[in-house]
N, C-alpha and C positions, 0 to 999 in steps of 0.2 A: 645210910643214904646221905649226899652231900646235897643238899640245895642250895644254892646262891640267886641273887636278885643284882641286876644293873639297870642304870637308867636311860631312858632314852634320848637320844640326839636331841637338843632345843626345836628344831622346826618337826618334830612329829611328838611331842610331850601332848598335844591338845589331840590326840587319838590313843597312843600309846603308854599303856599305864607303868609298863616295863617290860623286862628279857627278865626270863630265867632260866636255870638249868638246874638238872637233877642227875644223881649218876650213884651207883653201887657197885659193888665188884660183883664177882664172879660167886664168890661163896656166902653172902648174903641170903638169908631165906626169901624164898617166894611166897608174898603174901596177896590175896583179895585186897584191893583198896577203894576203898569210896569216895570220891570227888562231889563235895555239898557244889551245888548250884551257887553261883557269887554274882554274877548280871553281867558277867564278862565271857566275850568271844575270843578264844587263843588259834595262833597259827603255829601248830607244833611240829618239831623234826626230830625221827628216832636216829640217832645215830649208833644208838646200841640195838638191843633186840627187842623185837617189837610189841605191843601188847595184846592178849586178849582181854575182848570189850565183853561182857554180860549184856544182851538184850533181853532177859527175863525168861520163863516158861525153861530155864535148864540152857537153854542156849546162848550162846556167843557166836561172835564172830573175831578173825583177827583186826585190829586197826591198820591203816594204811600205813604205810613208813612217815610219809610228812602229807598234814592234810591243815584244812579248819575245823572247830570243833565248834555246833554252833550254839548258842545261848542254850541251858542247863534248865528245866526244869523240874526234874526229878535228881536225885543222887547219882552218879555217873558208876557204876560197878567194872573196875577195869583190876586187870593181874599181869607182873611181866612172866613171859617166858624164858628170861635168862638176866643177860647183864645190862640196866638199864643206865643210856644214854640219852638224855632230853633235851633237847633247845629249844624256849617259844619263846611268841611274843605273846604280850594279854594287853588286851586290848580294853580303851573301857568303855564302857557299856554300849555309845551309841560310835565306838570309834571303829567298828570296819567297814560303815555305810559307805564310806569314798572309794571303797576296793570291793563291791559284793556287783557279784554280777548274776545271783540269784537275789527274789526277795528275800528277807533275813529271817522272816518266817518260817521259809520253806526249808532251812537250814538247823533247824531247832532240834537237839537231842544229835547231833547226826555229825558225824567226822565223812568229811568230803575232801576229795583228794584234790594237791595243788594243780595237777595238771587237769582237772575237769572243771575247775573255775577259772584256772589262768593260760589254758593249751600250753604251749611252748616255755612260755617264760614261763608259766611254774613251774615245769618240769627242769629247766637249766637251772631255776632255782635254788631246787632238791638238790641239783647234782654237784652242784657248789658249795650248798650246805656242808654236805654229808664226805668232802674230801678236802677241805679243811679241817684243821687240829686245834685251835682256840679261839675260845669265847669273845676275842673280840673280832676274830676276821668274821665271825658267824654272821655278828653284830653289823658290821661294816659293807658283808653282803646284802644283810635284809633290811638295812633302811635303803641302801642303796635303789631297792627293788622298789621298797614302798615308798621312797621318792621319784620314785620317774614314774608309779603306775598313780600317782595323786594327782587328778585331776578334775575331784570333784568334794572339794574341802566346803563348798559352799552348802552340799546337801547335808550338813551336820546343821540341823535345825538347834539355833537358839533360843528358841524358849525349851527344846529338850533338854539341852545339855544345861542351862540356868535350874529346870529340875530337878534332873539328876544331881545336880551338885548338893541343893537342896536336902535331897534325900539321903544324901550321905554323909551331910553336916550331922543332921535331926537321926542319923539310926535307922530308918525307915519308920521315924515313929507317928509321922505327919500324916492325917489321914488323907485319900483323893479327893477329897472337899476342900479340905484347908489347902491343899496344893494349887488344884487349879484357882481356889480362892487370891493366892498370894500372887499369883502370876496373871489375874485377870485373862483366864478361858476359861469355856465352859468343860465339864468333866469328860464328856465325849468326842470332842475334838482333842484335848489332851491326848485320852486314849488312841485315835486312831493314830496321832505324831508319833506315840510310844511303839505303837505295832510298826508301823513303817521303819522308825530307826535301829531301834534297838529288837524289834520281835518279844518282845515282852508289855504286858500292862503296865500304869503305875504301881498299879495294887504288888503284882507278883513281883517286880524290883521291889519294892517296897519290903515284902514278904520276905525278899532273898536278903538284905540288906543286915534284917533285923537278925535273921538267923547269924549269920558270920559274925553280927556284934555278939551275940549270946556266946559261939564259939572262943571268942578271942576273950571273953569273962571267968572261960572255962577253966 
């Protein structure tokens, strides 16, 4: 497997965490893979062959070609069916509220296709993606997109994202006391800003946080 990571355009860095891609050949084994929960929302395009998703009890389903995938709280059980081609963006945590036109809630564990949040323009979106050949026209289409569809940068609540940052200093190691302590709110307003922006508690970013430091100690 190849992965690489690029950064994002300067006017979308305070939403977008980066662009990656992933890709294999043809004779590469197919394996089961598991995706830990990290408090981030991606908008991904297959340009190779698609995946199947494990929804549990023996079943799957396949994943859409280019969809969102929304905030993780359980382990994400996906497998390719052949040669995989990846392009996303990851977004971070509370960075795709200016583009959800579902609550982010309702979005949770769940790949939703671009054309049933974006009609039209997602779907030209896809078709642009997936008929260019390098990483940076990909690039140059999809901020393209997510600059003209930004039109609500304001609804990124600053006391969220002064948290989130918080939480990512610290590990997730700060409890939801000390937090809303440092930031002067109370624990339940906190919480309800976290459900709105990001679809997650502090507790469970918190939760998700600590684990990926555990990983990255591994």
């Amino acid at each position: 497997m190849n992965y690489q990571t690029f950064e994002p355009d300067k006017e979308l860095e305070v939403l977008v965490k980066c662009y990656w891609t992933l890709e294999s050949s043809v004779d590469e084994q197919l394996e089961k893979q598991s995706v830990v929960p990290d408090g981030c929302m991606e908008m991904i395009f297959h340009y190779g062959d698609l995946y199947k998703q494990y929804t549990g009890r023996g079943k799957s389903i396949i994943q859409p070609r280019c969809f969102i995938i929304g905030q993780l709280t359980r382990p994400l059980e996906i497998e390719p069916t052949g040669r995989t081609g990846i392009f996303s963006v990851r977004f971070h945590p509370y960075g795709f509220l200016p583009f959800a036109f579902l609550p982010i809630k309702e979005m949770e564990n769940t790949a939703i296709p671009l054309e049933k949040l974006f009609g039209q323009n997602g779907k030209d979106l896809e078709e642009k993606i997936l008929n260019v050949n390098s990483v940076q026209e990909r690039i140059n289409l999809v901020e393209r997109f997510l600059l003209n569809s930004l039109s609500r940068l304001e609804t990124i609540d600053h006391i969220v994202r002064s948290t989130v940052e918080t939480i990512l200093t610290g590990n997730g190691q700060l409890s939801i006391n000390e937090l809303s302590s440092q930031i002067h709110i109370n624990r339940r307003q906190l919480e309800r800003k976290f459900y709105l922006t990001i679809g997650l508690s502090p507790k469970q970013l918190s939760k998700t946080i600590r684990l990926q430091a555990d990983l990255r100690c591994c």
